[in-house]
N, C-alpha and C positions, 0 to 999 in steps of 0.2 A: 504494500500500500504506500501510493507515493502520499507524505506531508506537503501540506499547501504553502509554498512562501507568502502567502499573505496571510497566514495567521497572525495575530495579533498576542502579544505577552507582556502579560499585564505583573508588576511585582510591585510588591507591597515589603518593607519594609523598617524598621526600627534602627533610627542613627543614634549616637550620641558624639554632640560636638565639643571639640576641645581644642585649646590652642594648637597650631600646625596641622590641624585637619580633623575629621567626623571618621568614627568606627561605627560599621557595620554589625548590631547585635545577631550573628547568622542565627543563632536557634528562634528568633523572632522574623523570620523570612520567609516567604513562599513566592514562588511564580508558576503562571495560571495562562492558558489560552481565554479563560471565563472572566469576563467581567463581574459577573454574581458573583464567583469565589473570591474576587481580589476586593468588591463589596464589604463581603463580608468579614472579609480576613482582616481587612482595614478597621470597621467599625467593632472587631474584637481588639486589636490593637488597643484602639482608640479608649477603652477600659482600662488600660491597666494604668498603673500610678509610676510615674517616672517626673524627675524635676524638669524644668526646664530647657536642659541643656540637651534632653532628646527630642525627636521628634518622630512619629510614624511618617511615611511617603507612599505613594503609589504614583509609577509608573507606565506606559505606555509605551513600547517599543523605544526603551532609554528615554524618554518624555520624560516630565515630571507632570502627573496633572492632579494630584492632590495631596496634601497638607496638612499638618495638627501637630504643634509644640505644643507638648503638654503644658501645663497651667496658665495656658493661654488666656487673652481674654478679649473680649468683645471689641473688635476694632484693630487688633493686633493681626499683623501682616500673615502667619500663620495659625488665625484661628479658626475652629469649626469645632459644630455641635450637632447633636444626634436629628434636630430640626432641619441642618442643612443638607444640601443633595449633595451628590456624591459625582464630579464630574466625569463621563464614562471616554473621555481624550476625543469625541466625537465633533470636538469644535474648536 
């Protein structure tokens, strides 16, 4: 079975930033052909308690199309809340 190169792969992710660069938390990682699963992979992320200095991400074939530093807040460059939508890199 031939794979399609226009699949689409979506990865979600957990950073933490530190001076001279952001570490990659790998046991908080996945990538996904499924928009649903990187959904929802993200808004489990998006639970857990970490300072500031992390952030969860989701990507779009190396894109970045969404965001959440933890203890973010209302107005802050990477904030989001369980209210807001979930961009699927479609635009």
């Amino acid at each position: 079975m031939a794979i399609s190169e226009n699949i689409n792969i979506y990865r979600v992710y957990v950073i933490k930033q530190r001076r001279g660069g952001s570490e990659t938390i790998t046991h908080l990682s996945t990538k996904t052909p499924f928009f649903s699963a990187a959904k929802a992979a993200f808004l489990e992320l998006y639970k857990l308690s970490f300072d500031k200095n992390h952030l969860v991400l989701m990507s779009k074939n190396n894109k970045q199309i969404n965001a959440y530093r933890y203890q973010s807040e209302k107005g802050d460059r990477d904030y989001f809340n369980e209210t807001m939508g979930i961009n699927d890199g479609t635009n």
